[in-house]
VEXDREN-2710 file (C-alpha; in Angstrom, 1 decimal):
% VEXDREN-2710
k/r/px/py/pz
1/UNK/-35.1/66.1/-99.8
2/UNK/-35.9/65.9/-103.6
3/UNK/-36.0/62.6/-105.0
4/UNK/-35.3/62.1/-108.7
5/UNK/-36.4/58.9/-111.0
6/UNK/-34.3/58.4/-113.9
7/UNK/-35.2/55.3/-116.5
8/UNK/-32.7/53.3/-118.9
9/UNK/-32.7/55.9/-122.2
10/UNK/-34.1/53.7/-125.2
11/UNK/-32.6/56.5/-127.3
12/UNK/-29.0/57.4/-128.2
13/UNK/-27.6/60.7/-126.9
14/UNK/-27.4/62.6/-130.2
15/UNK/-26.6/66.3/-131.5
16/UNK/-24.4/68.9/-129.4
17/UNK/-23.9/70.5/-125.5
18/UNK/-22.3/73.5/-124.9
19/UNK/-21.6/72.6/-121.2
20/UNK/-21.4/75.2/-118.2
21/UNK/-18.5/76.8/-117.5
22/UNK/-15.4/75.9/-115.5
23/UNK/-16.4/76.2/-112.0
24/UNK/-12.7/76.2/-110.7
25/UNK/-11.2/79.1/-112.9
26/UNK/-14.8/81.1/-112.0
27/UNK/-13.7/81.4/-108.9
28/UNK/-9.9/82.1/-109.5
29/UNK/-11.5/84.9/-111.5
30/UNK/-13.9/86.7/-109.3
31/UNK/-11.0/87.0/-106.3
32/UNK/-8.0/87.9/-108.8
33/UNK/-10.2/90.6/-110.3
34/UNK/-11.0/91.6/-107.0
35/UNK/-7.4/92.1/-106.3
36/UNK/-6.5/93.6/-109.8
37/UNK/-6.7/97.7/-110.2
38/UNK/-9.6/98.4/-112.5
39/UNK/-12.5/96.9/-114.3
40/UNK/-13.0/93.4/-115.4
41/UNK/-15.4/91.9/-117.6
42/UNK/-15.7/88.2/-116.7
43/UNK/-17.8/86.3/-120.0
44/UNK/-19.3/83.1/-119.2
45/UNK/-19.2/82.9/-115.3
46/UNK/-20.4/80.0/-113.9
47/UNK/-24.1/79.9/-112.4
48/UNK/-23.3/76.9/-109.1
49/UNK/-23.8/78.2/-106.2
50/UNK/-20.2/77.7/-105.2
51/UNK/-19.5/80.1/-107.3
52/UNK/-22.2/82.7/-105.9
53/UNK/-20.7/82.0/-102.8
54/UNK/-17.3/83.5/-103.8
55/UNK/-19.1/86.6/-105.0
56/UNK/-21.1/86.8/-102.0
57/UNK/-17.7/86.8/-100.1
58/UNK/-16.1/89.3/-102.2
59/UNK/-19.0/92.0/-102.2
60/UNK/-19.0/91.8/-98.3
61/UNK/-15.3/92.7/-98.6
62/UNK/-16.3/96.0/-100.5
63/UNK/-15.4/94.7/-104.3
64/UNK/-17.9/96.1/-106.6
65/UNK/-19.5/93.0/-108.4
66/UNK/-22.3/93.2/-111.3
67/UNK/-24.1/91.1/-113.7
68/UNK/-24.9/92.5/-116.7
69/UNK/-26.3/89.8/-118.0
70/UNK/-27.0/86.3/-116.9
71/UNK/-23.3/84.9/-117.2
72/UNK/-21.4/88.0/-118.0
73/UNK/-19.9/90.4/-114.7
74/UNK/-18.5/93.5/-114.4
75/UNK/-15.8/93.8/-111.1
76/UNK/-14.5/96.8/-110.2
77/UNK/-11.4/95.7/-108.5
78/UNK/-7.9/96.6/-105.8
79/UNK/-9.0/97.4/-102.5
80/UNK/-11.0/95.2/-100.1
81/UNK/-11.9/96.2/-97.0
82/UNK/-13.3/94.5/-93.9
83/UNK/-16.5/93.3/-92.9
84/UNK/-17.9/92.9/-89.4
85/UNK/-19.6/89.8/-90.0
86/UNK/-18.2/86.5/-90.5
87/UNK/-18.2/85.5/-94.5
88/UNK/-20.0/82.9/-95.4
89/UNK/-18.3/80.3/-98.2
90/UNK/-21.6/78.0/-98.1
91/UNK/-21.0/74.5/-99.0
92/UNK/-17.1/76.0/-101.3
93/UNK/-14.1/74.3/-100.2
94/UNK/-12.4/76.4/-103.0
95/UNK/-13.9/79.8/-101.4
96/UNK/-12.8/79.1/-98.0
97/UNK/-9.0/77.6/-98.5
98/UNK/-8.5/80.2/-102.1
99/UNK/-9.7/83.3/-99.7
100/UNK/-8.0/82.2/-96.6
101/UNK/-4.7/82.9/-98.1
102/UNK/-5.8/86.3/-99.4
103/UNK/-7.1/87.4/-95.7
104/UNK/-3.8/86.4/-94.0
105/UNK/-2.1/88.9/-95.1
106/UNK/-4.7/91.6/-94.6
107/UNK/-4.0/94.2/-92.3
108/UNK/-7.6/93.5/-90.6
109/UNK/-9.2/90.2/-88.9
110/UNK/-11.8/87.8/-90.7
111/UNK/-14.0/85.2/-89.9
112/UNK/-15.1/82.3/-92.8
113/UNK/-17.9/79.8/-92.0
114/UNK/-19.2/77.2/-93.8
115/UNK/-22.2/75.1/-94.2
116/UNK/-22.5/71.4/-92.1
117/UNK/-20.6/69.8/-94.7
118/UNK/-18.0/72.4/-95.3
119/UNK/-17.7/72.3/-91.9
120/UNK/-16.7/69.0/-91.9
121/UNK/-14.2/69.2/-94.7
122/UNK/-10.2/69.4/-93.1
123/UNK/-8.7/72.7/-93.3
124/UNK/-5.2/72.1/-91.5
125/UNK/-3.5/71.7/-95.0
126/UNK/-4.2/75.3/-95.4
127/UNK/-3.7/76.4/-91.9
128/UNK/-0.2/74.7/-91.8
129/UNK/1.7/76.5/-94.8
130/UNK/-0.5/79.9/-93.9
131/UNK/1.3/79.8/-90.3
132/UNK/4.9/79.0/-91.6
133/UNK/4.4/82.5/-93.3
134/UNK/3.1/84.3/-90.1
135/UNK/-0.2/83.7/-90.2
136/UNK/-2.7/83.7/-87.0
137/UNK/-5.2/81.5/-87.7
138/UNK/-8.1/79.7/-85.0
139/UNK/-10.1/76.9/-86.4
140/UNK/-11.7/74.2/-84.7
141/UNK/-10.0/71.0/-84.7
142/UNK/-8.8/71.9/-88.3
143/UNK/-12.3/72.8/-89.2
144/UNK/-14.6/75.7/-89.8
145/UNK/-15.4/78.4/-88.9
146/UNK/-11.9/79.7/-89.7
147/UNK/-10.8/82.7/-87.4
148/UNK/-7.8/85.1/-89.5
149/UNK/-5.9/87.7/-87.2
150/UNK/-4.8/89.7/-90.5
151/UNK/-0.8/90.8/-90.3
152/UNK/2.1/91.1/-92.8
153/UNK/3.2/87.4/-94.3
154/UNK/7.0/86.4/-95.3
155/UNK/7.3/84.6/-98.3
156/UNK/8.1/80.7/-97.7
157/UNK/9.5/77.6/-99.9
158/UNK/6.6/75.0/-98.7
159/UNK/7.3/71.6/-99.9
160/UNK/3.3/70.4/-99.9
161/UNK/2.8/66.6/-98.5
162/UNK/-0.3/66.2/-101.2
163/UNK/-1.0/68.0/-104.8
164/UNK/-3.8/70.0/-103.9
165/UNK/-4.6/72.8/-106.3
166/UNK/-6.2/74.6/-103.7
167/UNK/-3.5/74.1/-101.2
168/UNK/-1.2/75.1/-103.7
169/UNK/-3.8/78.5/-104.7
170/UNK/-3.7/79.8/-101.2
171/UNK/-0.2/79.8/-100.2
172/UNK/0.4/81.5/-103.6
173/UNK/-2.6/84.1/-103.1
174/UNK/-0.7/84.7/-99.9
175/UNK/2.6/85.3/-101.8
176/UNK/1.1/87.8/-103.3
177/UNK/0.7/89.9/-100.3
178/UNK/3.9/88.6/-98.9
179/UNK/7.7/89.7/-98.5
180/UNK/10.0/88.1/-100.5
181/UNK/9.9/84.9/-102.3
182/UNK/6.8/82.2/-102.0
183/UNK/7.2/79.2/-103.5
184/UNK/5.3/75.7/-103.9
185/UNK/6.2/72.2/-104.7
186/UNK/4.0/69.3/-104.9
187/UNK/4.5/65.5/-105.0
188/UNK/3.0/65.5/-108.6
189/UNK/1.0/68.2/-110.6
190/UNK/-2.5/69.3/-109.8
191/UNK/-4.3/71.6/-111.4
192/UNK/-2.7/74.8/-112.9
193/UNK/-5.3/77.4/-112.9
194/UNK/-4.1/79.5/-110.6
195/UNK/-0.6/79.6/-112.2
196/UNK/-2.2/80.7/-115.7
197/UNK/-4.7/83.2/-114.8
198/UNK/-1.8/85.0/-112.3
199/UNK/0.6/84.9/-115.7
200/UNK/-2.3/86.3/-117.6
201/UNK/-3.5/89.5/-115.3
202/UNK/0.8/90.1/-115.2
203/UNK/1.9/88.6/-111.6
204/UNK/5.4/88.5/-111.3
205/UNK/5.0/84.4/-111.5
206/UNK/7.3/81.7/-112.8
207/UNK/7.0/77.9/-112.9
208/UNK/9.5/74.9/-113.3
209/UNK/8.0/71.3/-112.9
210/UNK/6.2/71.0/-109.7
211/UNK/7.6/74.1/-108.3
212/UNK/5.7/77.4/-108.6
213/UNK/7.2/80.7/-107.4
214/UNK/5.5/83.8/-106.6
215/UNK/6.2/87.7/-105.9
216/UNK/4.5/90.3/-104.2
217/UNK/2.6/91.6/-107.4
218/UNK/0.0/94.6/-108.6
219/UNK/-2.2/92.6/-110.9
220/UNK/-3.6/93.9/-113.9
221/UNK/-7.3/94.0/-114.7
222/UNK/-8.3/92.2/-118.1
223/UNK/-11.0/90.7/-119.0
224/UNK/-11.3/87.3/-118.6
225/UNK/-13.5/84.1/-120.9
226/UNK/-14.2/81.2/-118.9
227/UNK/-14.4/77.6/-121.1
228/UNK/-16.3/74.7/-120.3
229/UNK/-15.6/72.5/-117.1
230/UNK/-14.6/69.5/-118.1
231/UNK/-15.0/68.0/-114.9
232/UNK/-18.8/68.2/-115.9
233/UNK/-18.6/67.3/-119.3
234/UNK/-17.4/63.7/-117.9
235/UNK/-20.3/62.8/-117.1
236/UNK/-21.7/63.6/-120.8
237/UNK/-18.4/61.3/-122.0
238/UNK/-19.2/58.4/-119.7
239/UNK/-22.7/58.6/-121.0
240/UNK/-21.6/59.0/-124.6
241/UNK/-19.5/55.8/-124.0
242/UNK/-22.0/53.5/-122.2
243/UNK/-25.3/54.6/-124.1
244/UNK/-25.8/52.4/-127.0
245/UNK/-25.7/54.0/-130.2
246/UNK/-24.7/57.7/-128.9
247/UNK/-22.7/59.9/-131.2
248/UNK/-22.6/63.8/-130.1
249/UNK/-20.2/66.8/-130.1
250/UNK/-19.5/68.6/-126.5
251/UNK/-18.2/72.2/-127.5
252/UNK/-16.1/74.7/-126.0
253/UNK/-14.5/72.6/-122.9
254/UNK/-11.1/73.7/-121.5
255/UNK/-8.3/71.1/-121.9
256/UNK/-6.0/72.4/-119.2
257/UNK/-3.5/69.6/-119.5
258/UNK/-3.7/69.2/-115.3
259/UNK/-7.3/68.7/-115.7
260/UNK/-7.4/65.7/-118.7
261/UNK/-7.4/63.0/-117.0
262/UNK/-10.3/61.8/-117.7
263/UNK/-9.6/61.9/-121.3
264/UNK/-6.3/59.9/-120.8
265/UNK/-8.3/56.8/-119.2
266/UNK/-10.7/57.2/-121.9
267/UNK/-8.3/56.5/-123.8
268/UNK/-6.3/53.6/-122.1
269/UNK/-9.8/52.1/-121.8
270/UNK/-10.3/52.2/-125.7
271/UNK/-13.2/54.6/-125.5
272/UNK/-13.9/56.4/-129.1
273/UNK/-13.5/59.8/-128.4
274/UNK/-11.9/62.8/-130.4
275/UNK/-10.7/66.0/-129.6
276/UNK/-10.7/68.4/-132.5
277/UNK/-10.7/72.8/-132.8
278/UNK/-8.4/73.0/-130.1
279/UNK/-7.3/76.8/-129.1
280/UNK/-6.5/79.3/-126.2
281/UNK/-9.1/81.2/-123.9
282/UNK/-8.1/83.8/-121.9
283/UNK/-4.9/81.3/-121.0
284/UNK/-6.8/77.9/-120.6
285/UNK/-6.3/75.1/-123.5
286/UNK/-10.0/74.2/-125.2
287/UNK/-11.5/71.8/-127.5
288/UNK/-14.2/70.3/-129.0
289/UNK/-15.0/67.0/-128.1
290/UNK/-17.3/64.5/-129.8
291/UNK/-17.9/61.1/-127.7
292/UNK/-19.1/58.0/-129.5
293/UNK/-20.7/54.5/-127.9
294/UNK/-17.9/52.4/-127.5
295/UNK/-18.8/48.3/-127.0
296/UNK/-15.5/46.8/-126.0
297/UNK/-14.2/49.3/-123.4
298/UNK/-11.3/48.0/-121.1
299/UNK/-11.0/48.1/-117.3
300/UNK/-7.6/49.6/-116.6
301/UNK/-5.2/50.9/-113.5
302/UNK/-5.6/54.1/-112.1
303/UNK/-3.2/55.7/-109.8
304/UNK/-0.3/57.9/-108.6
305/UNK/0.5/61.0/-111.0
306/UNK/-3.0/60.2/-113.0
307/UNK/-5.3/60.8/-109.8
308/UNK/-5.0/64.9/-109.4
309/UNK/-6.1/65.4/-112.6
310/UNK/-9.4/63.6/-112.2
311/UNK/-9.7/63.1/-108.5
312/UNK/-13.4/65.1/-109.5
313/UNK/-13.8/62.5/-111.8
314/UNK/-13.4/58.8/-110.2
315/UNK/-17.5/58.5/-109.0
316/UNK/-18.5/58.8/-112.9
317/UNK/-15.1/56.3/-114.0
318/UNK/-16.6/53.9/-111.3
319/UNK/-19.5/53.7/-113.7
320/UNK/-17.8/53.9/-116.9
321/UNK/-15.4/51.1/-115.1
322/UNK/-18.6/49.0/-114.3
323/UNK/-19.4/48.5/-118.4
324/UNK/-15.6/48.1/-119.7
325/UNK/-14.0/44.3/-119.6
326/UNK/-12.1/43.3/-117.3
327/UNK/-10.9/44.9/-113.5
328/UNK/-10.5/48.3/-112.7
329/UNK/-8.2/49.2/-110.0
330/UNK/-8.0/52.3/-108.7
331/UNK/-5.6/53.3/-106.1
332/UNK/-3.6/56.7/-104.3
333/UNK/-7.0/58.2/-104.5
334/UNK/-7.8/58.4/-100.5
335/UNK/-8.3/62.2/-100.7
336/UNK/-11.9/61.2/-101.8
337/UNK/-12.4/60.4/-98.2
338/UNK/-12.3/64.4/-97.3
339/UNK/-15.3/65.2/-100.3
340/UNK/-18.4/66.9/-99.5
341/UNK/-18.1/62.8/-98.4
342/UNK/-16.3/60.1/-97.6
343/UNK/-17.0/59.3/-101.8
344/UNK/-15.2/56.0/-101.6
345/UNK/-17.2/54.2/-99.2
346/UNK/-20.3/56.5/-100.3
347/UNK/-19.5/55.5/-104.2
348/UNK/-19.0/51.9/-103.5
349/UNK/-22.2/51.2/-101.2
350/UNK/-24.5/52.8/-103.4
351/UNK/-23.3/51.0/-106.3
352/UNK/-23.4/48.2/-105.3
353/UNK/-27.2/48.5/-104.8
354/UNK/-28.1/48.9/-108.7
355/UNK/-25.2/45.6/-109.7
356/UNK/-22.0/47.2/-109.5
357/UNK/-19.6/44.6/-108.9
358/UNK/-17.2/46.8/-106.7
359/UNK/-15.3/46.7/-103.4
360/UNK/-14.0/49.6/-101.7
361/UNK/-10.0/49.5/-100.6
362/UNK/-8.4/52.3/-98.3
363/UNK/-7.1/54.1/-101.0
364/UNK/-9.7/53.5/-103.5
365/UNK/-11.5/50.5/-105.0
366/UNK/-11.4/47.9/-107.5
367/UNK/-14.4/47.1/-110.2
368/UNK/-15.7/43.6/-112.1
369/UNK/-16.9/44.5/-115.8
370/UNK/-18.5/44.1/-118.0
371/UNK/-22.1/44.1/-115.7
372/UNK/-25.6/44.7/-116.9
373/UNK/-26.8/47.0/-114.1
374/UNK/-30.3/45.9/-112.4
375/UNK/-31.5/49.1/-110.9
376/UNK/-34.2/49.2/-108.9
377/UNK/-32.7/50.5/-105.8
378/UNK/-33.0/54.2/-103.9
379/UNK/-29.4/55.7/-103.6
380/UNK/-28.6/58.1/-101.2
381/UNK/-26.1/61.0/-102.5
382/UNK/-24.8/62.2/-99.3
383/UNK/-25.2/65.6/-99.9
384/UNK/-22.9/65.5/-103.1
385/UNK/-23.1/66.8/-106.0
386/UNK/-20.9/64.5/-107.8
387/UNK/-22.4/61.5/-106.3
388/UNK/-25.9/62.7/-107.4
389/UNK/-24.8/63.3/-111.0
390/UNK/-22.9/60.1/-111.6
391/UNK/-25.8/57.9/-110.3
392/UNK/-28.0/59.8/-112.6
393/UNK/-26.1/58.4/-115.6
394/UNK/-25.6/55.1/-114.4
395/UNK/-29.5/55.0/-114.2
396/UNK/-29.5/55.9/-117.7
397/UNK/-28.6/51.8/-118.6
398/UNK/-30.3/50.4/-115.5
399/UNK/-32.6/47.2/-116.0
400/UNK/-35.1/48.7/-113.6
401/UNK/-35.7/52.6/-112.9
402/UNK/-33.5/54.2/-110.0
403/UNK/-34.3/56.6/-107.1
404/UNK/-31.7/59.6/-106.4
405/UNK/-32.5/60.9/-103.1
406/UNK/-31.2/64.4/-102.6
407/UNK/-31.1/64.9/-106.3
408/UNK/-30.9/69.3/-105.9
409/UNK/-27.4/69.0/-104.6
410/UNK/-26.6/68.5/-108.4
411/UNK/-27.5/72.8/-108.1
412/UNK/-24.4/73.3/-106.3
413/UNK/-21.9/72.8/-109.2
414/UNK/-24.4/72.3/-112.6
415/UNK/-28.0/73.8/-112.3
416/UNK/-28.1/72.6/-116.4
417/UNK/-27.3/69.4/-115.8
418/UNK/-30.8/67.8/-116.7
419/UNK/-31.6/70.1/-118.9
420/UNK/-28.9/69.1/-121.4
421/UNK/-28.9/65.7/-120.9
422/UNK/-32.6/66.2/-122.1
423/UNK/-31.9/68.1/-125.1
424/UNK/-29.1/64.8/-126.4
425/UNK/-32.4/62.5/-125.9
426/UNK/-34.9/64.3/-128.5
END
């Protein structure tokens, strides 16, 4: 495993990022142009490998997929056809539960495997709905590799237990293959992707609160612009925040109102930040952001509706937390436990190793600013991404210089990561 050293900066962040784009709606749109009649042109695709891995799947199932140029594709979509090997979804949560409901109703069988961690990761809460609709569907234990007896699906009204976006995606993928009527309601909001980019290719789609309703729809093929992720533009704000003397401008990032969370606890915290150019992509809200060092930042509570639209988000608001007055509670957050780790007990060890003054709860954890951090510690990421990333910008205002063991999981979601955090240093 690769180990990365990263230093306190003795320079402001300064200048501009364009950062990568969304990972979540680059995966929406590789399978819904799949399904669509015609060609596609998806502009500024996302270059994770979770992302590759949904392509990967896709070609096996006979969609014709091609770059024609680094972050630009061509899909030739609206027939897939079987493969006789299983599909592999690599370390993507969102490729396996998104595709499972989009095989279900197949008239052929599947088989989707996963990497050890994916592997790992709980799959009932897809199986569950899936079944109510006539699904046949082998796992083991609720876990990879996933086993789909394709057949026709009835349309069902599933009242979810947890706001899960990609819950939410696959019974509504499935709905689209279905007979009659599929609808979704969650205990609060997550993420609404799916929901816009289905109203945007034409699916017979309508949505009231926390209740989604699908049809049996022919989808049409558009082109589609993907904006910036702002789940990985957090970690530019948190570093904006916390770096002394930083002032910078991070363009082009989708503000889907279900994903802004972390701009709302900015916010509550007293962080200087302002959101300006705001516009519509393809569907999906975006903005310009610029992100300012902000001394007196205030510790703050965290929980129920706020916590699906940043669950991504809480490692990197555990270090903003650690530099803002005061506690930091946050709480309904114990869906971290079923990560690419359990990232509550992960979050809160390593922490604690460079001065966090943090203690993990069962449904999330509770952190004592305002602390200078000491560093000089190795942290272990766990084989997550998110993990990896936020350590990196803690170490950025460490005493003493950190270790990041397992550094290159940061590939999986943000291969640029580094590279523009180097270019705000010059």
């Amino acid at each position: 495993m690769g180990i990365k050293k990263v230093s306190k900066t003795l320079k402001p962040l300064k200048g501009s990022v364009v950062i990568p784009p969304d990972k979540s709606i680059s995966h929406r749109a590789v399978m819904l142009a799949s399904l669509a009649k015609g060609k596609s042109i998806i502009q500024n695709f996302s270059s994770g490998a979770d992302c590759r891995s949904t392509i990967e799947v896709f070609k096996m199932l006979g969609t014709d997929i091609e770059f024609l140029k680094a972050n630009t594709l061509e899909i030739n979509g609206g027939k897939l056809t079987p493969s006789f090997t299983p599909y592999s979804c690599g370390n993507s949560g969102t490729t396996m539960r998104l595709v499972s409901g989009i095989l279900a109703g197949q008239n052929y069988d599947s088989v989707l495997t996963g990497d050890e961690s994916l592997s790992k990761r709980p799959m009932e809460r897809i199986i569950q709905p899936l079944t109510l609709m006539g699904a046949l569907i082998d796992s083991v234990d609720g876990h990879a590799p996933l086993t789909i007896r394709g057949k026709k699906l009835a349309g069902i009204d599933y009242i979810s237990p947890l706001s899960s976006a990609q819950v939410k995606s696959c019974v509504l993928f499935a709905g689209l293959n279905a007979s009659g009527v599929t609808t979704v309601e969650e205990p609060s909001l997550s993420r609404d992707h799916t929901e816009r980019m289905l109203k945007y290719l034409g699916a017979n789609i309508e949505t009231e609160g926390k209740r989604v309703t699908v049809r049996a729809s022919e989808l049409e093929a558009k082109d589609i612009e993907i904006v910036g992720d702002i789940s990985s533009a957090a970690f530019f704000i948190t570093a904006g925040l916390i770096v002394k003397g930083s002032d910078f401008v991070i363009k082009d990032v989708g503000i889907n109102p279900t994903r802004t969370g972390i701009l709302d606890i900015v916010k509550r915290m007293g962080g200087n930040l302002e959101v300006f150019n705001r516009r519509v992509v393809s569907g999906e809200d975006c903005a310009d952001i610029r992100v300012r060092y902000t001394e007196n930042l205030q510790g703050c509570l965290i929980g129920g509706e706020d916590i699906p639209r940043l669950i991504d988000e809480l490692p990197v608001i555990a270090v903003l937390a650690s530099q803002a007055e005061g506690e930091t509670v946050v709480t309904d957050a114990s869906d971290l436990r079923n990560k690419e780790s359990d990232r509550i007990s992960s979050l809160v060890k390593e922490l604690k190793k460079i001065g966090v003054d943090i203690d993990e709860t069962p449904d999330g954890f509770i952190i004592r600013g305002k602390r200078i951090l000491s560093g000089g510690a190795e942290l272990e990421t766990y084989h997550d991404h998110r993990l990896a990333m936020s350590f990196y910008v803690a170490g950025l205002i460490c005493r003493e210089e950190i270790l990041i063991n397992g550094f290159e999981w940061t590939n999986i979601s943000f291969p640029e990561f580094e590279r523009l955090f180097a270019e705000l240093s010059l």
